[in-house]
TORKOL-4160 file (C-alpha; in steps of 0.2 Angstrom, whole numbers, padded with zeros to 4 digits, m for minus):
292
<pt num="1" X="0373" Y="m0105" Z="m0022"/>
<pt num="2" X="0369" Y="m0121" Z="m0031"/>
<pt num="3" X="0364" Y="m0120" Z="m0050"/>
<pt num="4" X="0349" Y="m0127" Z="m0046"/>
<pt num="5" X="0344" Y="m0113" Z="m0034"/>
<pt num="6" X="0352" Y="m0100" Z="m0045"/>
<pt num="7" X="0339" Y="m0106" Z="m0058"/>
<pt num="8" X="0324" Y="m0109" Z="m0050"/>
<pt num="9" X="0327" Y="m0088" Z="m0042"/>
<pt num="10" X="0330" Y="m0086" Z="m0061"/>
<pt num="11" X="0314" Y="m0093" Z="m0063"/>
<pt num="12" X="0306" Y="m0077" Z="m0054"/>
<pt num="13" X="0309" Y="m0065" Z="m0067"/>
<pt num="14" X="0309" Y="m0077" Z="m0080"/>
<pt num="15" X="0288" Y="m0081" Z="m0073"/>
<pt num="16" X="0285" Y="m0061" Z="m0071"/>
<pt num="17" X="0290" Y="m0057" Z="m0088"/>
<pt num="18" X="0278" Y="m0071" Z="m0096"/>
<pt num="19" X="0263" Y="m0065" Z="m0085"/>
<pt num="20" X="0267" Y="m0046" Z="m0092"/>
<pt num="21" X="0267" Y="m0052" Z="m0109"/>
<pt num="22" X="0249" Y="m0058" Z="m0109"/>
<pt num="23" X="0244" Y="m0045" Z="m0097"/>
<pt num="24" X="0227" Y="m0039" Z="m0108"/>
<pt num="25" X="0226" Y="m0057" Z="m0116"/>
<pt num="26" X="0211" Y="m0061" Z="m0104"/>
<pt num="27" X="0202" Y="m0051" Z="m0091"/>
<pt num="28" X="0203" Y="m0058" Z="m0074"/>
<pt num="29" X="0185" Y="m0057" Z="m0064"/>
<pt num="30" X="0192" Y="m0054" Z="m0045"/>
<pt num="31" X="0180" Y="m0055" Z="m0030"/>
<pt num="32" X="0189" Y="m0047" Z="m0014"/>
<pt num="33" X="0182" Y="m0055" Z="0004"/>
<pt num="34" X="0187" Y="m0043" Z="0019"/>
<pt num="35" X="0185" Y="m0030" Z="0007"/>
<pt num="36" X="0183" Y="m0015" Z="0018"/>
<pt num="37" X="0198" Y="m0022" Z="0031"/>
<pt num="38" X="0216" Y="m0015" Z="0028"/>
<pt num="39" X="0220" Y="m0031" Z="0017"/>
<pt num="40" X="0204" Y="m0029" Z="0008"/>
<pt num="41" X="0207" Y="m0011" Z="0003"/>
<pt num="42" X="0226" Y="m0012" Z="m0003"/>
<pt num="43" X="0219" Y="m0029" Z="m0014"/>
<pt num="44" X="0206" Y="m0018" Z="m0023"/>
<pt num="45" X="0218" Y="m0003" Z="m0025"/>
<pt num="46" X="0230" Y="m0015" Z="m0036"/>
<pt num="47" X="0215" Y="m0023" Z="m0044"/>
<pt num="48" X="0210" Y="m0006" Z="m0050"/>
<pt num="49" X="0227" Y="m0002" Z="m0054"/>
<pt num="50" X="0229" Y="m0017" Z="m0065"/>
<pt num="51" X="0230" Y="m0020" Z="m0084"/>
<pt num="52" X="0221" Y="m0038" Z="m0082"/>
<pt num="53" X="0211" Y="m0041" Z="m0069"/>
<pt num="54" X="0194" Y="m0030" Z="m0065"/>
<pt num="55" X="0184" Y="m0031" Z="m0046"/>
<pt num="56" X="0168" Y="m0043" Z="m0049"/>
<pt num="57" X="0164" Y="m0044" Z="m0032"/>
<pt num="58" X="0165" Y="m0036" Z="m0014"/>
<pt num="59" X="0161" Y="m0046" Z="0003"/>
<pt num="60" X="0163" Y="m0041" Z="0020"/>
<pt num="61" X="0153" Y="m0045" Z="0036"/>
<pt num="62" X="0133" Y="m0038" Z="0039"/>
<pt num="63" X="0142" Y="m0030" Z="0053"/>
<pt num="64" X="0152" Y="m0020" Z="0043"/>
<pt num="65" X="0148" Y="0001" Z="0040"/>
<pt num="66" X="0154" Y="m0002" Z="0022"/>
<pt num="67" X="0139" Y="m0015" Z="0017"/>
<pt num="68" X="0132" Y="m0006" Z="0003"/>
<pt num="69" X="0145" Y="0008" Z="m0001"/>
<pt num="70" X="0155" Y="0009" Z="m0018"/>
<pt num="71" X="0168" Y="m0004" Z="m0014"/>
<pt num="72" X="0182" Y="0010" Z="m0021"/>
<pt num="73" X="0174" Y="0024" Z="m0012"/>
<pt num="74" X="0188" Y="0025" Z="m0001"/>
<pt num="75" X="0199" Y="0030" Z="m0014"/>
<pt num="76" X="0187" Y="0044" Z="m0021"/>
<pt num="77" X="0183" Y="0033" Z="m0034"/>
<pt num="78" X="0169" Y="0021" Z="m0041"/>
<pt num="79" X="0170" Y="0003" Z="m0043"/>
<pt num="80" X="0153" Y="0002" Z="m0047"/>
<pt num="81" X="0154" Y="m0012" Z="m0036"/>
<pt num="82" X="0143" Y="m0010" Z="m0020"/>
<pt num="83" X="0150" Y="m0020" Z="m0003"/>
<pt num="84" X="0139" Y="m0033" Z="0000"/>
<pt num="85" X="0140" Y="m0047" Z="0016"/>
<pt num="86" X="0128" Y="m0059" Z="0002"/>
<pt num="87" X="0139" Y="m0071" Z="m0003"/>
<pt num="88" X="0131" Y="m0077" Z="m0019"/>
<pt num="89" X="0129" Y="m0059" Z="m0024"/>
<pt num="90" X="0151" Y="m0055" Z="m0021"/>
<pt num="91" X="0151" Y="m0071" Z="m0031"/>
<pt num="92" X="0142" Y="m0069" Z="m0046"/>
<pt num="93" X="0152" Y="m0063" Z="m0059"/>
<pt num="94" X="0169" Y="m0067" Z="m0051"/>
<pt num="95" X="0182" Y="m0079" Z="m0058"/>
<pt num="96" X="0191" Y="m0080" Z="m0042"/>
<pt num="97" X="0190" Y="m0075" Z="m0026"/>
<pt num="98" X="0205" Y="m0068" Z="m0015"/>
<pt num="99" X="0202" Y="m0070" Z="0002"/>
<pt num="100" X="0211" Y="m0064" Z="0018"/>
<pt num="101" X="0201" Y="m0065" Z="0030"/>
<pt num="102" X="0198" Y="m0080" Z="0044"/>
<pt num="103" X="0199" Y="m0097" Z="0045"/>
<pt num="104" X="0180" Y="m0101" Z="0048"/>
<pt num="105" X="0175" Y="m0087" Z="0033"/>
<pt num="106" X="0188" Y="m0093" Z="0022"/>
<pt num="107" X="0179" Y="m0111" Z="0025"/>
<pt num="108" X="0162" Y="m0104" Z="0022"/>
<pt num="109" X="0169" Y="m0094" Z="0006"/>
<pt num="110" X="0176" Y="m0108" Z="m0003"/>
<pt num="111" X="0163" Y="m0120" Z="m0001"/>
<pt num="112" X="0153" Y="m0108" Z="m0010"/>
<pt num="113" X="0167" Y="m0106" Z="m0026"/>
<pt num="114" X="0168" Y="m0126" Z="m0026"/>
<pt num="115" X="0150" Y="m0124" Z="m0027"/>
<pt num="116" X="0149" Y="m0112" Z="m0043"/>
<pt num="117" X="0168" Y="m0117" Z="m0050"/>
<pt num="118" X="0176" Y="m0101" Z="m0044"/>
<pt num="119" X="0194" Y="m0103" Z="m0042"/>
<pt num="120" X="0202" Y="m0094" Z="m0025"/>
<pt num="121" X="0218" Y="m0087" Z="m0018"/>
<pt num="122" X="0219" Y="m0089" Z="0001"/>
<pt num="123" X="0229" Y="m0079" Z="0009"/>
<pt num="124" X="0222" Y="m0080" Z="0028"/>
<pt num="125" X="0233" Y="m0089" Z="0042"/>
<pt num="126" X="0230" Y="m0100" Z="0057"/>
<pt num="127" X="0222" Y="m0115" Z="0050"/>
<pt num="128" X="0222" Y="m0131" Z="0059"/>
<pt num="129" X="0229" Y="m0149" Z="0051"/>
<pt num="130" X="0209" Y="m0153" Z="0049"/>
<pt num="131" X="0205" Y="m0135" Z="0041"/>
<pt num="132" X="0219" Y="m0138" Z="0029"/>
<pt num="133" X="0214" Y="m0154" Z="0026"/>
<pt num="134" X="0197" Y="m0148" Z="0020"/>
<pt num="135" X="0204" Y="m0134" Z="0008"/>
<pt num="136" X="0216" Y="m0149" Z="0000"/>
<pt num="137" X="0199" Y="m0157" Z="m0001"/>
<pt num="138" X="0190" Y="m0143" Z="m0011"/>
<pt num="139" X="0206" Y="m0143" Z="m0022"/>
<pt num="140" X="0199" Y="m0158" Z="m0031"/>
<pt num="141" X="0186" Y="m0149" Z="m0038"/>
<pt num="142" X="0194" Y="m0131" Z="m0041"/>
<pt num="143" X="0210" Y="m0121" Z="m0043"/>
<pt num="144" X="0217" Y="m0114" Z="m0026"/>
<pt num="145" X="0232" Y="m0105" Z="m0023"/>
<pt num="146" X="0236" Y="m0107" Z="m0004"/>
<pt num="147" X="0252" Y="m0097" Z="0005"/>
<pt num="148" X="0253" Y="m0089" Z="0021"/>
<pt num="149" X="0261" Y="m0074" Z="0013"/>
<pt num="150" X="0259" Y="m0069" Z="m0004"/>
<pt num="151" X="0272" Y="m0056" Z="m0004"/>
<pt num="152" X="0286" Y="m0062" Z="m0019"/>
<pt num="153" X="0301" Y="m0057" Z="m0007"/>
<pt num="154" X="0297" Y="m0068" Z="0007"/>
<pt num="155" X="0294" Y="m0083" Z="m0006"/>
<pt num="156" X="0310" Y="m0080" Z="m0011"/>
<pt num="157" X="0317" Y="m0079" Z="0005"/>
<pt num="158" X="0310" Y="m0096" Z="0009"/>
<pt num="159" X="0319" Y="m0101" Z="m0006"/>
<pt num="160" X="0335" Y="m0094" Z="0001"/>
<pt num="161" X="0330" Y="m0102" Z="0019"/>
<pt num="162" X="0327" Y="m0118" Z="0011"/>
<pt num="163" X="0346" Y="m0118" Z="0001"/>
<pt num="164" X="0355" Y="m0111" Z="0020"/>
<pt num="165" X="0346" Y="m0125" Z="0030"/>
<pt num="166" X="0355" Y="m0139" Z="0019"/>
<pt num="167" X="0371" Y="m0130" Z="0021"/>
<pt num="168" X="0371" Y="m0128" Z="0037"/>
<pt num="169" X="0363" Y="m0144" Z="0043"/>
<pt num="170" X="0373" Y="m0147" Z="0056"/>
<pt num="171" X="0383" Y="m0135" Z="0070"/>
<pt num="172" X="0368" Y="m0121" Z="0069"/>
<pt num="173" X="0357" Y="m0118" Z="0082"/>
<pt num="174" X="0339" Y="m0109" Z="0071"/>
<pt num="175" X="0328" Y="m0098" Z="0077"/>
<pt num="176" X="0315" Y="m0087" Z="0070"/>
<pt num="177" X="0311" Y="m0071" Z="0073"/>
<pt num="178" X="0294" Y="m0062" Z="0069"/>
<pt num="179" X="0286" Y="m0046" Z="0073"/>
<pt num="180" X="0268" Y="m0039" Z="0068"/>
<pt num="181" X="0257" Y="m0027" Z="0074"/>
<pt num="182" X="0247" Y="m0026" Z="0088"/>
<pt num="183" X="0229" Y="m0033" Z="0080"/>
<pt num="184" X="0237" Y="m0049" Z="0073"/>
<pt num="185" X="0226" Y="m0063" Z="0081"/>
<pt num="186" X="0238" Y="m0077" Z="0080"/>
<pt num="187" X="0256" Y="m0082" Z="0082"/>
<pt num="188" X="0267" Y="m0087" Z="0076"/>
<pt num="189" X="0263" Y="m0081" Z="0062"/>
<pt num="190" X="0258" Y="m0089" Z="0047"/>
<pt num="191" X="0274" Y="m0083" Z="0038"/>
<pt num="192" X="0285" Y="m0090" Z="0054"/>
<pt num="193" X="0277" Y="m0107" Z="0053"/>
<pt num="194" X="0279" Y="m0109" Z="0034"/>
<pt num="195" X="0299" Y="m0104" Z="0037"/>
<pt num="196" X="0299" Y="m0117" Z="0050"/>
<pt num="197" X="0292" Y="m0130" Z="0039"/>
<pt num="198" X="0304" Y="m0127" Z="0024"/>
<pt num="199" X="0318" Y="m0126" Z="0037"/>
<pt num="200" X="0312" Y="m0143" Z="0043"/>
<pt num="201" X="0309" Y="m0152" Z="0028"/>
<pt num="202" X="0327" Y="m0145" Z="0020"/>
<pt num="203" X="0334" Y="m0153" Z="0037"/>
<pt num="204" X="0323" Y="m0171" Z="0037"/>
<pt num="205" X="0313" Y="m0166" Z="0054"/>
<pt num="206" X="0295" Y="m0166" Z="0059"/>
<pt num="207" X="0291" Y="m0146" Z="0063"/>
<pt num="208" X="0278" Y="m0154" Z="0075"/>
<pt num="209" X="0290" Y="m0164" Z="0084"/>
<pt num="210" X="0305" Y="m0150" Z="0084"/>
<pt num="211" X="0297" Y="m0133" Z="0083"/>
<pt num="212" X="0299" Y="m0123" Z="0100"/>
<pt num="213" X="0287" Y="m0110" Z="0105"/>
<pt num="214" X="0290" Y="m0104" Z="0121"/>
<pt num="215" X="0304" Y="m0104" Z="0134"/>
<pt num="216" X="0302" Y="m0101" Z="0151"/>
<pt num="217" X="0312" Y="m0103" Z="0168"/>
<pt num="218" X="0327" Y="m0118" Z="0168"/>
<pt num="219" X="0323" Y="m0126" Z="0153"/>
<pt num="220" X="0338" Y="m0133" Z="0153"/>
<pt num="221" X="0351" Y="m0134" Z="0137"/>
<pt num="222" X="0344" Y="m0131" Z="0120"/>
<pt num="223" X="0341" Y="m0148" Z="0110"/>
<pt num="224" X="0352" Y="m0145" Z="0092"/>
<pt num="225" X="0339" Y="m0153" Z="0082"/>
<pt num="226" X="0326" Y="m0140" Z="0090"/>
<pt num="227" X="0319" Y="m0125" Z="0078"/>
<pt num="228" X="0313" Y="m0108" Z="0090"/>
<pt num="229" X="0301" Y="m0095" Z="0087"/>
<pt num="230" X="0298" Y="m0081" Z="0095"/>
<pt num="231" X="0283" Y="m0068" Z="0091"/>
<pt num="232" X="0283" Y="m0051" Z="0096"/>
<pt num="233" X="0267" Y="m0039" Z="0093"/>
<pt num="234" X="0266" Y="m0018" Z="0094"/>
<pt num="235" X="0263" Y="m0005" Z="0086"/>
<pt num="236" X="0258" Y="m0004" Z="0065"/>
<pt num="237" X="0272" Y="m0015" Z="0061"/>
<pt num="238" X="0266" Y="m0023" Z="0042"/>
<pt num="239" X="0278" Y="m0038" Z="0045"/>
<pt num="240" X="0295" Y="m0042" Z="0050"/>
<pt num="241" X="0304" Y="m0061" Z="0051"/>
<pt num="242" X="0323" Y="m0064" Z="0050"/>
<pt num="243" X="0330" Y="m0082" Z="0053"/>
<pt num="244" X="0345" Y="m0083" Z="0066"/>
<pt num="245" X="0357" Y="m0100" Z="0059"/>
<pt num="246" X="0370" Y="m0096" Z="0076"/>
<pt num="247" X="0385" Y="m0106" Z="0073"/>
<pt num="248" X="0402" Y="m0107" Z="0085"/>
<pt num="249" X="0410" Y="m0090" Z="0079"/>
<pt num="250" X="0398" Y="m0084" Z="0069"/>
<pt num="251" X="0380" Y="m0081" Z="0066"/>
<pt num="252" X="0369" Y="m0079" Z="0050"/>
<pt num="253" X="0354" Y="m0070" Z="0048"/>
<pt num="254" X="0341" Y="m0071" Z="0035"/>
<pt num="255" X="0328" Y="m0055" Z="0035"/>
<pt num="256" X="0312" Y="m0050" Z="0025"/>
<pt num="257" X="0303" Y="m0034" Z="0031"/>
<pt num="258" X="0288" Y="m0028" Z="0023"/>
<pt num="259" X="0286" Y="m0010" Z="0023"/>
<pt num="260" X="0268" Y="m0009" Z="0015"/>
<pt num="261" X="0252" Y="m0025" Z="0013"/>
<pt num="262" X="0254" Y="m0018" Z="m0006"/>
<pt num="263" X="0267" Y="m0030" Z="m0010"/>
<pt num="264" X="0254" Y="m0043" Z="m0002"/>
<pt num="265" X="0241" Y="m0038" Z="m0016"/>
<pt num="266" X="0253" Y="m0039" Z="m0028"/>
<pt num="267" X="0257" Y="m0057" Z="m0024"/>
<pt num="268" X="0239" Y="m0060" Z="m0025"/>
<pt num="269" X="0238" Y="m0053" Z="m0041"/>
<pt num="270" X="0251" Y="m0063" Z="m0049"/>
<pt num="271" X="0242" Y="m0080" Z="m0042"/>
<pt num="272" X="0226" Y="m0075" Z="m0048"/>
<pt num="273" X="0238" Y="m0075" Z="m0067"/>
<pt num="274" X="0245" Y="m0091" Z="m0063"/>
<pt num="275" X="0227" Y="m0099" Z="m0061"/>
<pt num="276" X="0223" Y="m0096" Z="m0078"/>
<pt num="277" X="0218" Y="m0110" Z="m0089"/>
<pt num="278" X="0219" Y="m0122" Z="m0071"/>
<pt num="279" X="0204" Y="m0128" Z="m0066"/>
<pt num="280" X="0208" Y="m0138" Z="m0051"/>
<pt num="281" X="0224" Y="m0144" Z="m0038"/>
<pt num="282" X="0230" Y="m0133" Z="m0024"/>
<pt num="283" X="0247" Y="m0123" Z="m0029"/>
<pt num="284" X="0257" Y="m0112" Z="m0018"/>
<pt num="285" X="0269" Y="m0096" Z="m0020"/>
<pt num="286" X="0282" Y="m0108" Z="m0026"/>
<pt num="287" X="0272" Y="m0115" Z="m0040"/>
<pt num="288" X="0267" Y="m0095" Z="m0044"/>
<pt num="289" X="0285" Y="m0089" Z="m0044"/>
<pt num="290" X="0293" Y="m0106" Z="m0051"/>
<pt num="291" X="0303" Y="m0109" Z="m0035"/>
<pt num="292" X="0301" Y="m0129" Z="m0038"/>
């Protein structure tokens, strides 16, 4: 491992315990969208479990049974936040909103915080170019936080992915491996397309000109300079993604598997901390975890 990579994973810790120390300091005002899904419910379980940061806000669609429930009722508990599919209403006290929802909400959700200076942590997937385009836009103006995958052990394992893919630049054939459960609308997943992106830039290559997404029939002998991906759905699997670097006599594999979405909120949580005192630019897990 380099020194500089040893430092910047150094970093990690290092950007934890400074966020620890001035947990208390300042009382972050979170609004949760999606926030009777699966996503939704594990982001307000850690919001209410947190020293720092208190639910301000909790949207969800008019179609949803939730819509005027306490938004902790799940957990026994009250919020003394109702579920509500009125945006300005989820919005009105919040500091920043975390959503994981869709691309199209997301779109709709943060015209509204550039609208009243709310800052937000996106964590849905399957934007297009022209979407992300529009969220880099909106970045002018406020303070995002954009990742596919908040979760700190997958950020570091991009870090790791990046550090193997200059090392193995050459006589390693990459794919990349990810399974979810069976309701996941896209794929690859968000997750797969970032590791393919870090992979590509680490190597000098145009994801969009390399990246391989399906094989089928004789399609002849595999181009080097190509990156796969394979997606496999079933079951309630949280999130799996390993990297295969297969070389002649040996192969290397890079793994992250979630076990639980709580270490998604948790990721959440600690860029909602790193927004602080930021009042515009778009940042990413990297930026969060010091990974630069």
């Amino acid at each position: 491992m380099t020194t500089r990579g040893t430092q910047a994973l150094k970093n990690v810790a290092t950007a934890g315990a400074v966020q620890r120390s001035a947990a208390g300091s300042h009382l972050h005002q979170v609004a949760v969208a999606g926030a009777s899904g699966r996503m939704g419910h594990m982001l307000i379980e850690a919001i209410r479990a947190s020293d720092d940061c208190r639910l301000a806000g909790a949207l969800d669609m008019a179609s949803s049974p939730a819509i005027g429930n306490d938004a902790a009722a799940f957990l026994g508990h009250a919020a003394g936040v109702p579920v509500t599919s009125d945006l300005a209403t989820a919005l009105q006290h919040a500091e920043v909103l975390i959503d994981f929802t869709r691309p199209e909400g997301t779109l709709a959700h943060l015209k509204a915080c550039r609208e009243r200076g709310i800052k937000a942590v996106i964590g849905t997937t399957g934007f297009n170019d022209a979407q992300k385009a529009q969220i880099a836009d909106a970045a002018r103006d406020i303070a995002i936080v954009l990742a596919p995958n908040m979760s700190v052990g997958v950020n570091v394992t991009m870090k790791l992915l990046e550090m193997a893919a200059k090392a193995l630049a050459t006589g390693y054939d990459i794919e990349i491996i990810e399974t979810h459960h069976r309701h996941k609308v896209d794929a690859p997943s968000g997750t797969a397309l970032k590791m393919g992106e870090v992979i590509a830039e680490a190597l000098g290559r145009d994801l969009k000109k390399v990246g391989v997404y399906a094989r089928q029939g004789v399609t002849g002998e595999r181009d080097p300079s190509s990156i796969g991906f394979s997606a496999i759905r079933g079951g309630d699997i949280v999130g799996d993604h390993t990297v295969l670097f297969a070389g002649t006599g040996e192969r290397i594999e890079i793994t992250h598997k979630a076990a639980s979405r709580a270490t998604y909120a948790q990721g959440s949580l600690r860029a909602v901390r790193f927004l602080d005192g930021k009042d515009k630019g778009l940042f990413d897990m990297f930026d969060v975890l010091g990974l630069r």
